[in-house]
Backbone as a chain_set.jsonl record, in Angstrom:
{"seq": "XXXXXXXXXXXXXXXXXXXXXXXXXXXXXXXXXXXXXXXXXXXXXXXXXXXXXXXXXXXXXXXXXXXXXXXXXXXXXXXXXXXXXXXXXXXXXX", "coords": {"N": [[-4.614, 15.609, 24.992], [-6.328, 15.806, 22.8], [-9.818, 15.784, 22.11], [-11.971, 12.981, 21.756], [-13.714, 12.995, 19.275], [-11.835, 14.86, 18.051], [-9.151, 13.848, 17.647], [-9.99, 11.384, 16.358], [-10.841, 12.931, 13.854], [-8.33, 14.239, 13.117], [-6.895, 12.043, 12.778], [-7.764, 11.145, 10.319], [-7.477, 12.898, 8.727], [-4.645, 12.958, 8.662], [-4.246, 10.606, 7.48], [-5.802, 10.855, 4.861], [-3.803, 12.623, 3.926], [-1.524, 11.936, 3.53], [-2.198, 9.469, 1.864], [-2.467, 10.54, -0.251], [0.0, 11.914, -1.069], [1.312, 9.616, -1.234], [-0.061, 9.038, -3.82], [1.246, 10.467, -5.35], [3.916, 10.038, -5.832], [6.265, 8.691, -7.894], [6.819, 5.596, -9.636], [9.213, 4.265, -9.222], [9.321, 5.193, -6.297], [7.368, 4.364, -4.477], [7.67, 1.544, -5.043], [9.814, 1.825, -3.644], [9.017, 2.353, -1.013], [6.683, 0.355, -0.377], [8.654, -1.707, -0.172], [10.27, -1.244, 1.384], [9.022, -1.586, 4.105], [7.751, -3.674, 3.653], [10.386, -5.307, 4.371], [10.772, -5.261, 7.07], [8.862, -6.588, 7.931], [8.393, -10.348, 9.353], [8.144, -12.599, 7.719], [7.92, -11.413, 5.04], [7.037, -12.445, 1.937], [4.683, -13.841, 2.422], [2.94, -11.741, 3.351], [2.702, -10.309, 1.176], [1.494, -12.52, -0.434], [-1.007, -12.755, 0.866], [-1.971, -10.211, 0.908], [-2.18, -9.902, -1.853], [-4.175, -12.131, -2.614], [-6.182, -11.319, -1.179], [-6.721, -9.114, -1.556], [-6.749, -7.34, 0.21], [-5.606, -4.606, 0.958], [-7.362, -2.572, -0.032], [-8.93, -1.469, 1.587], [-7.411, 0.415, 3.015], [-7.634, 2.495, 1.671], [-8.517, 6.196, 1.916], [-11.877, 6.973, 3.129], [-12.871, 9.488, 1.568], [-11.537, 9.68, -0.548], [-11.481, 10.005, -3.95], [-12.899, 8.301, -6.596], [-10.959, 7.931, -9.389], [-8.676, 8.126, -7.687], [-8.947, 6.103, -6.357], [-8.822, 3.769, -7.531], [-5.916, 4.504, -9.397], [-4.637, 3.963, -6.483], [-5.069, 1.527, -6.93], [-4.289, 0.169, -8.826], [-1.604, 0.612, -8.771], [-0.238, -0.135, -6.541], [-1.092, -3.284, -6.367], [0.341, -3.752, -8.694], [3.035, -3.343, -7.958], [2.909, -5.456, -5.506], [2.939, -7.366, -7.306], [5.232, -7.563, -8.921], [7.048, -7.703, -6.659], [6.543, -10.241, -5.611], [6.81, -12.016, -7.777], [9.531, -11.537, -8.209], [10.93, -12.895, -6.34], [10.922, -15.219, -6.356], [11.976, -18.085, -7.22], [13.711, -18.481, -10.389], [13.753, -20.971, -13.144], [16.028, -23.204, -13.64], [19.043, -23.475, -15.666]], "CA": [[-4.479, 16.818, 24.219], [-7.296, 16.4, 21.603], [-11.066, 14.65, 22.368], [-12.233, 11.649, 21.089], [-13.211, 13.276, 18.118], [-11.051, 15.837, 17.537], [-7.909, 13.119, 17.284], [-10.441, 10.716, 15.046], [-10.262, 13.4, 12.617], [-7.228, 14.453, 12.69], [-6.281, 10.454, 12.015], [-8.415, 11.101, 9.459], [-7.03, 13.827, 8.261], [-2.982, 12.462, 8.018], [-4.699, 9.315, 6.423], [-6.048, 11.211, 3.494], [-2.926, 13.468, 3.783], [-0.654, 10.385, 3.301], [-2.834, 8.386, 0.466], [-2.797, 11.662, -1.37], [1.254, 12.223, -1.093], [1.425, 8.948, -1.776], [-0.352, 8.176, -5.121], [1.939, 11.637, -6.1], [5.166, 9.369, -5.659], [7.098, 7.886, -8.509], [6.398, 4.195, -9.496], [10.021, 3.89, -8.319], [9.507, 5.478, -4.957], [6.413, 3.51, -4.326], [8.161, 0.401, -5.101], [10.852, 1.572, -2.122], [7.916, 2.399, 0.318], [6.719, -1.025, -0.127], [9.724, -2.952, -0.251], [10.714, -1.062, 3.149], [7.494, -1.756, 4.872], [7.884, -5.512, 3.511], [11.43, -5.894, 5.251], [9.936, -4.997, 8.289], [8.257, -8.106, 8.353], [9.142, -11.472, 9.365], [7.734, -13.206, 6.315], [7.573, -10.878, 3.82], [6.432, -13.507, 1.08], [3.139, -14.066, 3.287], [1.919, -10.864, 3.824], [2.104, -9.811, -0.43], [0.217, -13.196, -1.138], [-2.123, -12.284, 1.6], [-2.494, -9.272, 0.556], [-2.662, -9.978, -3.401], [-5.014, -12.957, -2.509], [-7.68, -10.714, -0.253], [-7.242, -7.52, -1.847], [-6.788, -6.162, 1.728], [-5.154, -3.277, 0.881], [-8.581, -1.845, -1.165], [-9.64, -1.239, 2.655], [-6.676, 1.145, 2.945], [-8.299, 3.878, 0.676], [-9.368, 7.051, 2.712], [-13.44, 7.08, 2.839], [-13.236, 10.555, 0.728], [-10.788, 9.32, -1.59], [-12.381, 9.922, -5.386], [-12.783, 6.805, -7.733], [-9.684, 7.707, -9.758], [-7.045, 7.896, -6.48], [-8.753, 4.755, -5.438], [-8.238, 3.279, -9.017], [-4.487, 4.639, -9.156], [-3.844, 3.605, -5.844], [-5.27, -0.656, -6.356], [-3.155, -0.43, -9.688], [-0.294, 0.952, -8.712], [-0.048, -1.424, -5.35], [-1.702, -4.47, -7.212], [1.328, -4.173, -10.039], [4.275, -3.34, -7.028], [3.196, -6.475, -5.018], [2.566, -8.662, -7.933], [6.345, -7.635, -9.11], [7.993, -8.368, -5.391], [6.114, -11.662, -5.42], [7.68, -12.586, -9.068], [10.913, -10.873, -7.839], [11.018, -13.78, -4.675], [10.33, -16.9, -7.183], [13.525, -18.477, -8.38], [13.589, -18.547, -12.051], [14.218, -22.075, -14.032], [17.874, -22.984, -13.622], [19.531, -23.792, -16.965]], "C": [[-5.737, 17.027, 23.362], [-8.519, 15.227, 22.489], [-10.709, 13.819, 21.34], [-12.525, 12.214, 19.53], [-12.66, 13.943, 17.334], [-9.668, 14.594, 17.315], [-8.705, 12.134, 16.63], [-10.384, 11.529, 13.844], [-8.942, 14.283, 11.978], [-6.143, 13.009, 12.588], [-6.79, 10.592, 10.593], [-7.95, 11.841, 8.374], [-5.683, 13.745, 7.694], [-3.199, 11.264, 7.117], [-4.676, 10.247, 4.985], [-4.571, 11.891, 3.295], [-1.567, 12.662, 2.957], [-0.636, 9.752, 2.039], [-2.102, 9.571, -0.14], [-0.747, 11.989, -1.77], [2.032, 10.869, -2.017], [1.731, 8.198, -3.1], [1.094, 9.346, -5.96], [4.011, 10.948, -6.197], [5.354, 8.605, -6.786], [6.639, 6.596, -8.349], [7.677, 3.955, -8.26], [10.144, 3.98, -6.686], [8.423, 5.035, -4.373], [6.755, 2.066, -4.616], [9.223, 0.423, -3.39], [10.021, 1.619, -1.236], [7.825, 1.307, 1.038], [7.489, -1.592, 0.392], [10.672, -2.59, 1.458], [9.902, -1.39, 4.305], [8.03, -3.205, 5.02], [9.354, -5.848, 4.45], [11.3, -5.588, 6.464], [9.516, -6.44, 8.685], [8.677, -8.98, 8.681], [9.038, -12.609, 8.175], [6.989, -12.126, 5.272], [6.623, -11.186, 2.699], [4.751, -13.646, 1.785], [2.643, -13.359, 2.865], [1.863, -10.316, 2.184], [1.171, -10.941, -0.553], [-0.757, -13.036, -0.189], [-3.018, -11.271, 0.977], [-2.581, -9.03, -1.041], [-4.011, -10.665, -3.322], [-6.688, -12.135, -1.827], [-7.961, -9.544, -0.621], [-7.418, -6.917, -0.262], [-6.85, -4.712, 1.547], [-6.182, -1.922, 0.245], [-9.195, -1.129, 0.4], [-8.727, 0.105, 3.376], [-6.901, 2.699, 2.417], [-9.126, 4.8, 2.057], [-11.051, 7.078, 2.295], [-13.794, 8.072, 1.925], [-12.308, 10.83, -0.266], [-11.368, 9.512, -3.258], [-12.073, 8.598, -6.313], [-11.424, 6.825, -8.303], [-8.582, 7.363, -9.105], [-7.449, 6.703, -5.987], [-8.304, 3.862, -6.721], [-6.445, 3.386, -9.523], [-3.811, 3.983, -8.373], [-3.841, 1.896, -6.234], [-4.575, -0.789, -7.816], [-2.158, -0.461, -9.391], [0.517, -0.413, -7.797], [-0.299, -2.548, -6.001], [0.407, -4.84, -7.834], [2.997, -4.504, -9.017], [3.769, -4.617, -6.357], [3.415, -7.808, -5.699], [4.342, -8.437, -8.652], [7.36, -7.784, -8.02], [8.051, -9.59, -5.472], [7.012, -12.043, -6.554], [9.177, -12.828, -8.858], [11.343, -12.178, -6.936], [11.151, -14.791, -5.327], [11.638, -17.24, -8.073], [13.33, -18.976, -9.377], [13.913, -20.146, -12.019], [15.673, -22.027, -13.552], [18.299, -23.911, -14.934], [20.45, -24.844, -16.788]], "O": [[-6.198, 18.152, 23.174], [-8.256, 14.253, 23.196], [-9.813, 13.77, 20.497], [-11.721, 11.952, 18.636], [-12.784, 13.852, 16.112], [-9.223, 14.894, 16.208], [-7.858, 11.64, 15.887], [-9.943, 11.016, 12.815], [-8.695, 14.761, 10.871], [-4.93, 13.011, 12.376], [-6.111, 10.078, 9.704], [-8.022, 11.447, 7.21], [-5.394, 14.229, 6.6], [-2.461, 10.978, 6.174], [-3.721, 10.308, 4.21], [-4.123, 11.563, 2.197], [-0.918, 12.982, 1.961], [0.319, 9.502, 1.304], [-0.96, 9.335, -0.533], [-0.456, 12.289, -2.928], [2.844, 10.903, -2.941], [2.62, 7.456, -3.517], [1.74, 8.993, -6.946], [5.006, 11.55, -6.6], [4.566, 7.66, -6.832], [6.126, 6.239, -7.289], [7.538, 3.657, -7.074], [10.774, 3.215, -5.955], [8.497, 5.485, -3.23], [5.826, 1.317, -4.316], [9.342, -0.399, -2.481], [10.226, 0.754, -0.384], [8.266, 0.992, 2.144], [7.239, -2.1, 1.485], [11.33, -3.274, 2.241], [10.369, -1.402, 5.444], [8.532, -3.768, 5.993], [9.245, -6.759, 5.271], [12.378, -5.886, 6.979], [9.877, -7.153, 9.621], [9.879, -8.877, 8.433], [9.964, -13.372, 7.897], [5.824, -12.095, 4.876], [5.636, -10.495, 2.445], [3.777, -13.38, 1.08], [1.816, -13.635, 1.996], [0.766, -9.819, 1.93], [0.005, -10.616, -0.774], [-1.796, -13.34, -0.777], [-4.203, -11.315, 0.644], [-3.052, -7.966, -1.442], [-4.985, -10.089, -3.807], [-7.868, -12.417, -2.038], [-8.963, -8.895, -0.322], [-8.253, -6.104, 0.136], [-7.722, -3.89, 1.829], [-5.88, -0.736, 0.106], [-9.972, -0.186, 0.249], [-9.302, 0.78, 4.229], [-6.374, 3.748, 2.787], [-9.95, 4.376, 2.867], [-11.359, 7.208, 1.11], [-14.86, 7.9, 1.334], [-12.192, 11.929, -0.809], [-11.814, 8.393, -3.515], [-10.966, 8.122, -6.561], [-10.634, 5.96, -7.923], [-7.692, 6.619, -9.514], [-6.677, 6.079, -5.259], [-7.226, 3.275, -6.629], [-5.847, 2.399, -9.951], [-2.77, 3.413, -8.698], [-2.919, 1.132, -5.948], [-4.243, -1.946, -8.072], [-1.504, -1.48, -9.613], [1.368, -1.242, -8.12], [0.812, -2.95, -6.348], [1.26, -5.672, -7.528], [3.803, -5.418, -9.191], [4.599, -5.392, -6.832], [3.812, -8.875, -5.232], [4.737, -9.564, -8.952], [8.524, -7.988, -8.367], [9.107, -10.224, -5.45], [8.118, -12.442, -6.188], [9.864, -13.807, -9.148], [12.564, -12.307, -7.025], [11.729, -15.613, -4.616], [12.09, -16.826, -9.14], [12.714, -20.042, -9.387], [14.312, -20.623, -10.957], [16.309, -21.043, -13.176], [17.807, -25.03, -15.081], [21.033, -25.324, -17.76]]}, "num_chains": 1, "name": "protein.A"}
């Protein structure tokens, strides 16, 4: 249906479309995104300290993204994986 680069930028194009819908989402509904993505997985636990540990997700940012939406997005994500991970860690037992 589309050339080679007519369907690279229209990947390109739902990417930014996506980030941008994205950062516009509620902490809360950016916590469910995640946390639906993550049960997807087979080791959940892995792929946040992976991805806390490597900062992967900074590679995620559309190329024409502006400093602030990339700044929004590596807090926002940063703070939601680093509260799953906590979330997973069995407290002290009394």
């Amino acid at each position: 249906m589309f050339g080679r680069e007519e369907g690279l930028n229209a990947l390109r194009d739902s990417h930014e479309r996506i980030f941008i819908e994205w950062l516009g989402f509620s902490l809360k509904q950016k916590f469910e995104d995640v946390d639906n993505y993550l049960a997807e997985l087979e080791e959940p636990h892995k792929a946040v300290n992976h991805w806390l540990g490597s900062k992967l997700f900074n590679s995620y940012v559309p190329g024409e993204a502006h400093s602030l939406e990339r700044d929004l997005y590596m807090h926002d994500l940063e703070a939601l994986l680093e509260t799953i991970k906590n979330a997973a860690v069995p407290g002290p037992t009394a």
